[in-house]
N, C-alpha and C positions, 0 to 999 in steps of 0.2 A: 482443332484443339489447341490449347493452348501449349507451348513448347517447353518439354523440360527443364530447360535452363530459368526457366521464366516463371515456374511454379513455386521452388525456393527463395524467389527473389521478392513475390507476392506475398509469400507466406511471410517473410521476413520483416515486410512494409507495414501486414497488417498486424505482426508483434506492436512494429514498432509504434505505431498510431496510439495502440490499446496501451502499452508503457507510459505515452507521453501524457494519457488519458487520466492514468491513475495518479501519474506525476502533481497534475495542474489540481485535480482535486484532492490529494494528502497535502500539498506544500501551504494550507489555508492552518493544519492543523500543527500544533505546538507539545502534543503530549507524546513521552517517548515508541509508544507504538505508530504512531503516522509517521516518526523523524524514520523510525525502522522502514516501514513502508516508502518514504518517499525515497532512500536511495537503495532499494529494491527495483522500483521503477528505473532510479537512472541507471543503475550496474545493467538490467537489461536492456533499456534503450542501446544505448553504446554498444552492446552486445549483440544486439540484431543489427544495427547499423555495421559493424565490424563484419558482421555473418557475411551480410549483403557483398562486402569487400573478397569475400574468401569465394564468393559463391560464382561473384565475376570475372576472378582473375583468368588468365591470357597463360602463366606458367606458373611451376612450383614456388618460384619466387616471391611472386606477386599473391599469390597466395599464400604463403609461409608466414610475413610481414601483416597480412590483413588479420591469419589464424591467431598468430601472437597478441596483436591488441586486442582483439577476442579474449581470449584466457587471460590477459590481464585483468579486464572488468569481470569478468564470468566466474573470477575466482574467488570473489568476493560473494555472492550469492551463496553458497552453504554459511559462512558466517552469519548473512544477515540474515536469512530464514530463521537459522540456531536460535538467536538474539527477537527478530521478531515472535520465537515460540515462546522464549524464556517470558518476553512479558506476557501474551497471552495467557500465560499460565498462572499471572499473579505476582511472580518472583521480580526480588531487585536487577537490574539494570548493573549494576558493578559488583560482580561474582566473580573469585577464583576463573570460573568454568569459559568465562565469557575475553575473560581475559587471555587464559591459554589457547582457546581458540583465534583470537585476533591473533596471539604470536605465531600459528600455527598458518595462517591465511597469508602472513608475511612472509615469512621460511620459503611458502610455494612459490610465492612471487620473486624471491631472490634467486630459487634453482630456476627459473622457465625464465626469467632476463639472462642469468647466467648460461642458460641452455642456445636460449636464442642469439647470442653473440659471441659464441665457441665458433668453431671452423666448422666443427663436426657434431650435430645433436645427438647426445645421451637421452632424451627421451623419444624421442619421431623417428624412425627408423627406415619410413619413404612415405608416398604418396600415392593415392590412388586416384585415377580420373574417370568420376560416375557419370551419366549422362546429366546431372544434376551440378555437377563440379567436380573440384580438387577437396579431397578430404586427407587428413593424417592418418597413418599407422604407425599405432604407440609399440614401443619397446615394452617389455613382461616390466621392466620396474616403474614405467610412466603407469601402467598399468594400476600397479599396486601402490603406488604414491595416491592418485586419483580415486582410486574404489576406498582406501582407508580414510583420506579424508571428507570421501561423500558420505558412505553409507555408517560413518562413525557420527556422523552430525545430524543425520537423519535418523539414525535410532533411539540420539538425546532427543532430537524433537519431538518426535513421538512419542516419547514416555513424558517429555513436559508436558506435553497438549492432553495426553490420557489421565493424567493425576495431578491437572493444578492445583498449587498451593493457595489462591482464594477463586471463587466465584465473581465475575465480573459480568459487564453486560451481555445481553442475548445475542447481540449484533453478532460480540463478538467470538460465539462459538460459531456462527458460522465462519468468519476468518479463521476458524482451525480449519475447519472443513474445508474450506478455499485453500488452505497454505500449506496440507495434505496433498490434494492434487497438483498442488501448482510444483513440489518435491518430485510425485514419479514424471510428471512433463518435461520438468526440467531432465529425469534420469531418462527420459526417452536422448537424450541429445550425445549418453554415453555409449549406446550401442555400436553403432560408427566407428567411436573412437576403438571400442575394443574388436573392430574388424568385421563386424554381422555387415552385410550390405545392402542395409537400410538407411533411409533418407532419415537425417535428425527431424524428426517431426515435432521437435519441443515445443518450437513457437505457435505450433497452432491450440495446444492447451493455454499456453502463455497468455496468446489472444484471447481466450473466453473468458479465463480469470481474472485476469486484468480488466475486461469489461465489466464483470461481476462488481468488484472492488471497487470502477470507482462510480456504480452505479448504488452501491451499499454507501460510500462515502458522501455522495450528494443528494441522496432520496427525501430531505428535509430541504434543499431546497429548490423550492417549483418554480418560484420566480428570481433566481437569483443567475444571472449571465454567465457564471461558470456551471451552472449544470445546465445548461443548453449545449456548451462547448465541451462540456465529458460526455454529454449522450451523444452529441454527434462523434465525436473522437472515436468512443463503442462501439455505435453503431456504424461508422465507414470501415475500423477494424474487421468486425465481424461479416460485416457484408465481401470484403474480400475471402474472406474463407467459405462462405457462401456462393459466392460466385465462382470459385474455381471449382466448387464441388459439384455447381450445375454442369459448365463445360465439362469436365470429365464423365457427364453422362449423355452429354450430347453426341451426335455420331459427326455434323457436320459445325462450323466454325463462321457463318456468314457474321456482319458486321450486327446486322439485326440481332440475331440469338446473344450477342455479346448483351447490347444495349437493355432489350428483353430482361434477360438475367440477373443484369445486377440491377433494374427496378423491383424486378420481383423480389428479389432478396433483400433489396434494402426496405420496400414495401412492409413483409414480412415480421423483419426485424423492428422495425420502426414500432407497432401492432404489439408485437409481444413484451417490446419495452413499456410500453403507456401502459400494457395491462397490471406489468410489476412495477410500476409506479404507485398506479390508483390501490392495488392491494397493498402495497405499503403508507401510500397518505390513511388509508382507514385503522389498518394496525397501528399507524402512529396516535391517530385521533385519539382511539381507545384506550392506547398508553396511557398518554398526557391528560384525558380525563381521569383517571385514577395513578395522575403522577400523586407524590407527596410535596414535590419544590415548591418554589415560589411562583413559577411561569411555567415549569415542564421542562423537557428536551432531555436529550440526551450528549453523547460524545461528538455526534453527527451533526449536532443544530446547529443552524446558521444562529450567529451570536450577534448581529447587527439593536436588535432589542435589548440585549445584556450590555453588551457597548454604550448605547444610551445611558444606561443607568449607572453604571461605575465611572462613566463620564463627570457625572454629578457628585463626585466622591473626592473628586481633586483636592479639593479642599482642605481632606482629611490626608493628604501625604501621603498616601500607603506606598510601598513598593509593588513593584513589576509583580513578583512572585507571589503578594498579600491579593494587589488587582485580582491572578488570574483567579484564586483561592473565593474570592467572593464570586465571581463569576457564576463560577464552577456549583457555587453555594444556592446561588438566586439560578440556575439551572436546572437546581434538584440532587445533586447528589449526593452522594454520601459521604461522612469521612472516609471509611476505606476507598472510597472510591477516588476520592482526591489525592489520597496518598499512593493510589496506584496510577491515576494515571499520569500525577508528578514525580515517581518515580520517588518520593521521598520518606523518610523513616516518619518514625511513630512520635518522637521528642522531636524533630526537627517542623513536624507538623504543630505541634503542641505552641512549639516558640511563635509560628508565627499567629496562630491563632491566639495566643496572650500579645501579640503587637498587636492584632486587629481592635483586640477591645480594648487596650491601654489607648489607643487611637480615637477611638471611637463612643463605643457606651462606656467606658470609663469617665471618660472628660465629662460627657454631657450629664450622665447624673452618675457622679463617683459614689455615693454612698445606698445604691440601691443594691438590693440584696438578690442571690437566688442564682439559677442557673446561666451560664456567662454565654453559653453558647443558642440558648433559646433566644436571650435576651437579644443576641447579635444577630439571629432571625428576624424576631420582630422587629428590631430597627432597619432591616436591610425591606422588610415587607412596609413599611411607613416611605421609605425613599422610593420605592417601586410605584405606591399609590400619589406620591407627590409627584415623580415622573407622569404619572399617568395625567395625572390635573393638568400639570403643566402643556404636556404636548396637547391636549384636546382642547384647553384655552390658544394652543396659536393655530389649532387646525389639522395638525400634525397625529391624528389618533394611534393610541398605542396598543398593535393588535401582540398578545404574549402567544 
């Protein structure tokens, strides 16, 4: 079987795989829910990598130093869950609510530096040594510092996630439901602290979710070299938790049964992804046939064809921010949609959609009449079909 010391250390690797997973596939995305998600990923990477430090120290010491760079990155995770529910939920990004909480995330960090470089810890009160490792025993006020800033931050999420402020895409109610669970996995990691002698087993939800996440994030694209490198990320993640689950039911340990196992497992796993692939390329299909855009897609779509196209727009000077706005537009979505997932008010969207047309169908024929935003449709559907000519005259066909 394999050795206790060695099953947290597994468990920790295959957090960490599946973090790094979700990392590579949110850091493509630019809208404030992926920037949320993507240092979600690194606060835990760091945070399993630190685990790993705590899990193999030698003494109190050496573990004390690994535990604290731990709860440095670790402390950060209630804020950004909080922040990734708020937008979920439809709500601005720069709230009161969001701001008290960042001061509130710093505060922790200033008493747990200041704890950790005292002679004498006010919060850790000793050490226990499990057959798993060195774990801390919190003091009754670490206690209550900790339980009011978790389950305070998880009660706001929860009521954001239950009563969003708009309706956004499909996707993305299951990322409530993902980011639901991914809250009690992470509260699995507090029993420990408060003394139960149970193994934090956080990371092994951590791994599933993570895998989920960034198999939802790349499922648009089938041929594109980073989701071959997040499904393998996934699927070597989850096959480590697969594999230990086999040994733990095995009776003997030979090198074979090792080998055996984790093909089975990754076999397995390999199988059930391609099948939540191929049900998703068909869901997609059926979308995008009854999208209303100009090409289809969604928040997920590889943009490599939208790119092409506002390529050819140079000309016209737009800004960064006007770019992403057409994009977004020749995408399919909506105004609400744009203003949520840029994070920007209702007149601030307004301004830049009068630079697009003062830019654009303005110059070109100033004196026509009628609706300015159909009008900036069809013109963006005339550059789409002149893209298309274009590339299939040098060969280059343009599949939307």
């Amino acid at each position: 079987m394999i050795g206790e010391l060695q099953i947290p250390i597994l468990l920790c690797i295959a957090a960490l795989v599946s973090n790094l997973s979700v990392f590579i596939s949110s850091v493509r995305f630019k809208y404030p829910i992926f920037i949320s998600l993507k240092w979600i990923s690194i606060a835990l990477l760091f945070g399993n990598l630190f685990l790993i430090g705590v899990f193999k120290s030698q003494t109190e010491k050496e573990a004390y130093l690994a535990f604290h760079l731990f709860r440095c990155v670790i402390f950060f995770i209630p804020y950004l869950f909080l922040k990734m529910s708020h937008t979920l939920s439809g709500r601005s990004q720069s709230t009161l609510l969001m701001k008290i909480s960042l001061a509130i995330t710093f505060i922790y960090l200033l008493l747990i530096n200041i704890d950790y470089f005292l002679g004498q810890s006010f919060l850790i009160l000793g050490w226990n040594q499990y057959d798993w490792g060195f774990w801390p025993i919190l003091h009754l006020r670490a206690k209550i510092l900790i339980g009011f800033g978790f389950f305070l931050s998880f009660f706001i999420s929860l009521y954001l996630l239950v009563s969003p402020k708009e309706e956004v895409e499909n996707d993305f109610t299951v990322f409530s439901y993902l980011l639901l669970v991914w809250w009690i996995g992470f509260a699995f990691n507090f029993l420990a602290l408060y003394g139960v002698p149970i193994f934090p087993f956080g990371m092994v939800i951590d791994t599933i979710i993570s895998a989920f996440f960034s198999l939802l994030l790349t499922k648009n694209w089938s041929q594109h070299k980073i989701h071959y490198i997040t499904e393998f990320l996934s699927l070597f993640g989850t096959t480590i938790l697969g594999f230990i689950l086999l040994q733990w039911t095995l009776n003997s340990n030979p090198s074979v049964q090792y080998l055996i196992s984790f093909i089975i497992g990754m076999a397995f796993l390999y199988f059930l992804f391609q099948l939540i692939q191929k049900f998703n390329a068909k869901a997609n299909a059926f979308h995008n046939q009854n999208h209303d855009g100009l090409i289809g897609g969604n928040a997920f779509q590889e943009k490599s064809n939208v790119s092409q196209i506002t390529a050819k727009m140079n000309s016209y000077q737009l800004t960064k921010k006007e770019i992403e706005i057409v994009e977004m537009m020749i995408r399919g979505f909506s105004k609400k949609q744009i203003r949520f997932y840029l994070d920007i008010s209702d007149g601030t969207f307004r301004n830049h959609l009068s630079n697009l047309y003062s830019k654009t169908i303005d110059r070109e024929s100033p004196n026509t009449t009628g609706d300015k935003f159909q009008r900036f449709l069809y013109f963006l559907s005339k550059t789409i079909s002149k893209s298309y000519i274009h590339d299939n005259c040098h060969g280059d066909s343009y599949k939307p």
